[in-house]
C-alpha positions in Angstrom: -1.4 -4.0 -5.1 -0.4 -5.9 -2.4 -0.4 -5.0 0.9 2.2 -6.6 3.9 0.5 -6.2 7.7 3.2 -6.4 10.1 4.2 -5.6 13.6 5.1 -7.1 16.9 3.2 -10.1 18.2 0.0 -8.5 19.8 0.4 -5.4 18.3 -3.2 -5.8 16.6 -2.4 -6.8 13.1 -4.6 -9.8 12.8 -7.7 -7.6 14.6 -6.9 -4.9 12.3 -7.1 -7.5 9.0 -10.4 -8.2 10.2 -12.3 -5.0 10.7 -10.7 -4.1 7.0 -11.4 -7.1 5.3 -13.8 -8.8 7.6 -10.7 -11.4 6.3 -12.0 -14.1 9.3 -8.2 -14.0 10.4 -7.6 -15.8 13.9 -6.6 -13.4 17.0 -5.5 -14.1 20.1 -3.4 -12.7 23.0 -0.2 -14.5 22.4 2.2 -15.1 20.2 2.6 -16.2 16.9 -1.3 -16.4 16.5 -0.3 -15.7 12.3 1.6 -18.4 11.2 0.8 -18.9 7.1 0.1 -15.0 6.1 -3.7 -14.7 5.8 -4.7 -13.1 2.8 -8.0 -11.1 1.9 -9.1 -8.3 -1.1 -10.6 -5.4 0.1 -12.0 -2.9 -1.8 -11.8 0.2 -2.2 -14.5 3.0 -1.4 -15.1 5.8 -4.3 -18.3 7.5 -3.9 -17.0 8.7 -7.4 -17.6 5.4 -9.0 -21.3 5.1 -7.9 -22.0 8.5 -9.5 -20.4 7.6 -12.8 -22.1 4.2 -13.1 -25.6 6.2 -12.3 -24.5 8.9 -15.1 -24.1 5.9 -17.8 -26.0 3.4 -16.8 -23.8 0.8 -16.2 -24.9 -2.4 -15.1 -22.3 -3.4 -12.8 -19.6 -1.7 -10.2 -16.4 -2.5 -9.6 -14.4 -1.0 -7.5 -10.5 -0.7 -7.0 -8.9 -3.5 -4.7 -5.8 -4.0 -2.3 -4.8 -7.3 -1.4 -4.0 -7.5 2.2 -1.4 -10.0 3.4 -1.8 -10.6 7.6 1.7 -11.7 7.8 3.4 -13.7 11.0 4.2 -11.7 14.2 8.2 -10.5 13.9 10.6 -10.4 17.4 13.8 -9.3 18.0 16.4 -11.7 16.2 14.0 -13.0 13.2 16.9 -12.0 10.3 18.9 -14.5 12.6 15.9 -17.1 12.3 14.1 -16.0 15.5 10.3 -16.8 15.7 9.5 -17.4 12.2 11.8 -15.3 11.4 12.9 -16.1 7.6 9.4 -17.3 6.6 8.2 -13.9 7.9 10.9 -12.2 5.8 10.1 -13.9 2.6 6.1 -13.0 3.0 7.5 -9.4 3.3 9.2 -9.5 -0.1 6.4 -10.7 -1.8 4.5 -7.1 -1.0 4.6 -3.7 -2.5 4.3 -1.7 0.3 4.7 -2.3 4.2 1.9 -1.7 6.4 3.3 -1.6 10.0 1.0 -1.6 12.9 2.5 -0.2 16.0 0.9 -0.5 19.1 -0.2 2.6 21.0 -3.4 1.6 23.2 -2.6 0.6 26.9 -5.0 -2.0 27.3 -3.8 -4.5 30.2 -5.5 -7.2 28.9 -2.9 -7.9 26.1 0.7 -8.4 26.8 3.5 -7.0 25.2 6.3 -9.4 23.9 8.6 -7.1 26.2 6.0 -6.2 29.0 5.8 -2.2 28.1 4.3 0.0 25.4 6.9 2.0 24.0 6.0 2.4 20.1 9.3 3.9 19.2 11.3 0.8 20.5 8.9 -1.5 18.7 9.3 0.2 15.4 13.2 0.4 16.3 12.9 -3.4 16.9 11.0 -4.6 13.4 13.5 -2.0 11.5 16.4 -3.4 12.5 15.6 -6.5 11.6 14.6 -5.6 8.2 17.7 -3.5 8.2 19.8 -6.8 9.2 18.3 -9.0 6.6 18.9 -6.4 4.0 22.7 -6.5 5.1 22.8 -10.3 4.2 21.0 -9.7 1.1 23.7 -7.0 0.0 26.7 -9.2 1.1 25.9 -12.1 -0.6 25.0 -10.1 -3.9 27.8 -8.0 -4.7 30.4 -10.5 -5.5 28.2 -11.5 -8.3 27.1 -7.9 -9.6 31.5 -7.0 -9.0 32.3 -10.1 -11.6 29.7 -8.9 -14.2 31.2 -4.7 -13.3 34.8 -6.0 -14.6 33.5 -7.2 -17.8 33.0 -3.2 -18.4 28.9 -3.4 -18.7 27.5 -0.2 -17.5 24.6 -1.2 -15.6 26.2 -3.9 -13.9 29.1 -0.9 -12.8 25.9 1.7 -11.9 24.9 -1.3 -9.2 27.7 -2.5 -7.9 28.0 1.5 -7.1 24.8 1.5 -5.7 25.5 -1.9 -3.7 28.0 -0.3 -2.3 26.2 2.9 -0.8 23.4 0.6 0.1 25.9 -1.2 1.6 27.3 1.3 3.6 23.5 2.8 4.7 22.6 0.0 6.0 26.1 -0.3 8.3 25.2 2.9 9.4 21.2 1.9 10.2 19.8 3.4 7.8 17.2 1.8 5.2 17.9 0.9 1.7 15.5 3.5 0.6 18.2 6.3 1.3 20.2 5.4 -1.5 19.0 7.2 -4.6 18.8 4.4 -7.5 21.3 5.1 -10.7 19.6 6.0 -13.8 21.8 3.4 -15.5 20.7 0.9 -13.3 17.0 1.0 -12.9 16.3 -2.6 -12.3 18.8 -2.5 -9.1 15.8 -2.8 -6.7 14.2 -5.5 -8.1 17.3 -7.6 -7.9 18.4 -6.8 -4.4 14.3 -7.5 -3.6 15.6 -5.4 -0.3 12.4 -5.5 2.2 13.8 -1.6 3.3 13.3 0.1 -0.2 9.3 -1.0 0.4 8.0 2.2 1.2 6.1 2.2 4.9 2.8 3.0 6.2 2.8 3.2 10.0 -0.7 2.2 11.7 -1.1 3.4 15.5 -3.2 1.2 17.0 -4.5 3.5 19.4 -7.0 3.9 22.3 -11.0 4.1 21.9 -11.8 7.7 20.8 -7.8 8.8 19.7 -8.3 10.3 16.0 -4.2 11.8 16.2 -1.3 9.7 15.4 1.0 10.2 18.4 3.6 12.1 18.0 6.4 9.7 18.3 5.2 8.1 15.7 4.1 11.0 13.6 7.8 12.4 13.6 9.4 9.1 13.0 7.6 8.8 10.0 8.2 12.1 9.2 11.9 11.9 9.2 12.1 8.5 7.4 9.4 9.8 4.7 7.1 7.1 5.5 3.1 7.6 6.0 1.2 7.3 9.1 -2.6 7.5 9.9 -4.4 5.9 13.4 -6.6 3.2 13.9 -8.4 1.8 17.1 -8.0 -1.7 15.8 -10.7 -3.3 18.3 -12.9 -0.4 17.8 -12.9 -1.1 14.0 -13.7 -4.9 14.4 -16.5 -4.1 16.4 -17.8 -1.7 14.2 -17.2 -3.9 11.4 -20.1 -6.1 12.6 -22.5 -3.4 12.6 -24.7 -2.5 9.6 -23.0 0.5 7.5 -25.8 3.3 9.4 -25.1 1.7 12.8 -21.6 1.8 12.3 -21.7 5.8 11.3 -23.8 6.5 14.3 -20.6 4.1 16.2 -17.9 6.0 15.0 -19.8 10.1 15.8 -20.4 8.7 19.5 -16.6 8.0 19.0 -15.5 10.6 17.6 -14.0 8.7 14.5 -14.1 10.6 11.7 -14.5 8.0 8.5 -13.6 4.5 8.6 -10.2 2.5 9.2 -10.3 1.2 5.9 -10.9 5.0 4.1 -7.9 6.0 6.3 -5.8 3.0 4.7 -6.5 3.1 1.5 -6.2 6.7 1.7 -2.5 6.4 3.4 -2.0 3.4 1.1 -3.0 5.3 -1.9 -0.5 8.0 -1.1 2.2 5.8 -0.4 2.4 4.3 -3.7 1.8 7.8 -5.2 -1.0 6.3 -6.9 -4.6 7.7 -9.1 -7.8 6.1 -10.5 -9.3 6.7 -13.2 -12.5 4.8 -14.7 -13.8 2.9 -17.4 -17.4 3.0 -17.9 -20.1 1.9 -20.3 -24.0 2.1 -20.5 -25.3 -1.9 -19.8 -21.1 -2.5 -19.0 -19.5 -2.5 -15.4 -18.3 1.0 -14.0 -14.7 0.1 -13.1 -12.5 2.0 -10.6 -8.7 1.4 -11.8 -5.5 2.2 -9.8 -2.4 4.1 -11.8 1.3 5.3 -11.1 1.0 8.6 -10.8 2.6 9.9 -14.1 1.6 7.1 -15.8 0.2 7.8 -19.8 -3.0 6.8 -21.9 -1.0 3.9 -23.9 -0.1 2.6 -19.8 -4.0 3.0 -18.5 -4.9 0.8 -21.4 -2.1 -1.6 -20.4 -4.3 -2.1 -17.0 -7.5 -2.8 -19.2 -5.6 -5.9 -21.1 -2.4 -6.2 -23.0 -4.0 -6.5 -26.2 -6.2 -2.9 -25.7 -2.5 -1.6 -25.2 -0.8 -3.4 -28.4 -3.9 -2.3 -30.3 -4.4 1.4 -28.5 -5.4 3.7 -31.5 -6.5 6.9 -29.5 -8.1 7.5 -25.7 -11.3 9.8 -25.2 -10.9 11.2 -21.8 -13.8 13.5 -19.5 -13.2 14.5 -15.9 -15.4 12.8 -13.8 -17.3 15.8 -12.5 -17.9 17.1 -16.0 -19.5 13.9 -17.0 -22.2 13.4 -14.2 -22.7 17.2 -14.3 -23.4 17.1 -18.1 -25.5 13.7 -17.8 -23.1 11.6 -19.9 -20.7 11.7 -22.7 -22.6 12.8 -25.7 -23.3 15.7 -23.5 -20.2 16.5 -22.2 -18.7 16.3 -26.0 -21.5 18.5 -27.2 -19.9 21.2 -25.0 -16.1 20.4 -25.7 -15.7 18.4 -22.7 -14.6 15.0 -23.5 -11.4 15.3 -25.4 -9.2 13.3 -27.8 -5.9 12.6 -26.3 -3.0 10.2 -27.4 -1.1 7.4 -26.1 1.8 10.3 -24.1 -1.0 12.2 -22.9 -0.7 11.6 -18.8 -3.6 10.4 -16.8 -5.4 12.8 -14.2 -6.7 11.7 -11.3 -10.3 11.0 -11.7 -10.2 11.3 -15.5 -13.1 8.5 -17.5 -11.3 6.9 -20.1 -12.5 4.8 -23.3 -9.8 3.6 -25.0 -10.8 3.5 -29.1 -8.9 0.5 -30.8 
């Protein structure tokens, strides 16, 4: 999963890579400080997966990751070529979801593009430009999908219908995302690669000691159904030089409950309406696996490797908690616990798989 950090020049992104990934992303007080997107893998903490591995004896862990993408400062004009404005936009469309750090803290010692701190106008200011590029993106596409709607095929009519609403949305100012997608055309998003159906995580970079998302922000994400969690960026790279007991004793004279990165992942998770399940072995690595939510057995497999899917005869599934409360799985199938499911049967959240080929 890929993962786009954006905001405002100075609104913290870069400092905010680097207490989650400890990435070694330059900072600075000006402008433009990201130029090529820095990119670092994070992963992601499951106490779940250490007690698994434990159960089974597995000789290795390995968690879930998110690739984080430290993408270039955007200002007002960038779908016009402002800044770096169209390399910025293309970093964008390369992500799945949009992580966009607003700035909240009041801290005179870094200047604001437009000298203030107003976090609804800077959200305003990044979403119009996404809004604007968007526009382009429609107009020059719906000629093409209008010529292939005359010939009479039915998806190509389903998304030049859509076009059209999108179209229309994003006169109005309104993202891409408001548009339901057609049934009949369900690859309509990938070939628009429109930066406004990415759904959005807002990131309040706020003061020392603020746990609450302000409310501004809070209800702007709200209404446009996008996430939102807070994060004192500097506080975060401070405590992400700090051994992991230091860094808990930090965060309680802070106030902070958990870390940044728990907070993100946690959002980020959400988001993307996404589970994990695990794979684990005795003397083979635990592994911690992101899903769609929905998604079935035969499509877990598919995450293992393409072959385990082609070849996917049947899937033995235990809840997590069952298996480290029974001791393992010939204990939790003594008592019932580990089932036999087939390739529809829809993965839970937390479920150990072992796919039988």
């Amino acid at each position: 999963m890929k993962v786009g950090i954006v905001g405002l020049p100075n609104a913290g992104k870069s400092t905010l890579f680097n207490a989650l990934t400890k990435g070694g992303a330059q900072t600075g007080d000006y402008p433009f400080t990201t130029i090529e997107p820095n990119v670092a893998i994070a992963e992601v903490p499951d106490q779940r997966l250490e007690k698994i591995a434990a159960t089974v004896r597995s000789s290795k862990l390995e968690p879930a990751t998110i690739s984080f993408h430290d993408i270039a400062g955007l200002v007002k004009g960038a779908s016009e070529g402002e800044g770096l404005g169209n390399q910025f936009l293309a970093s964008i469309r390369e992500t799945d979801a949009i992580c966009h750090v607003v700035r909240c803290h009041e801290d005179s010692g870094v200047p604001h593009p437009d000298g203030r701190v107003d976090p609804l106008a800077d959200i305003e200011t990044i979403e119009t430009e996404l809004i604007l590029s968007d526009y382009d993106q429609v107009e020059r596409r719906l000629p093409r999908v209008a010529k292939q709607a005359k010939s009479g095929d039915a998806e190509a009519i389903a998304e030049h219908g859509w076009l059209q609403a999108v179209f229309e949305a994003l006169a109005a100012g309104r993202p891409a995302r408001s548009v339901p997608v057609p049934d009949a055309a369900p690859n309509a998003v990938v070939n628009l690669q429109a930066l406004t159906t990415k759904p959005i995580l807002y990131v309040a970079n706020v003061d020392e000691g603020d746990g609450e998302v302000p409310e501004v922000v809070a209800s702007h994400a709200a209404a446009s159904g996008a996430g939102a969690v807070a994060v004192s960026a500097r506080i975060e790279g401070e405590l992400a030089e700090l051994d992991p007991a230091e860094a808990e004793e930090m965060r309680e004279s802070y106030g902070v409950e958990g870390s940044g990165l728990d907070r993100l992942v946690r959002g980020a998770y959400d988001l993307l309406d996404l589970l994990t399940f695990f794979t684990a072995g005795e003397d083979k690595e635990a592994v911690a696996r992101p899903l769609r939510r929905g998604a079935t057995a035969l499509e877990a497999a598919g995450t293992i490797h393409t072959e385990i899917m082609e070849a996917f005869v049947k899937a033995e599934v235990v809840g997590w908690e069952q298996l480290v409360e029974n001791g393992g799985y010939s204990q939790a199938r003594d008592k019932g616990q580990l089932r036999i499911e087939g390739r529809d049967y829809v993965v839970q959240d937390g479920d150990v798989i072992t796919i039988k080929v």
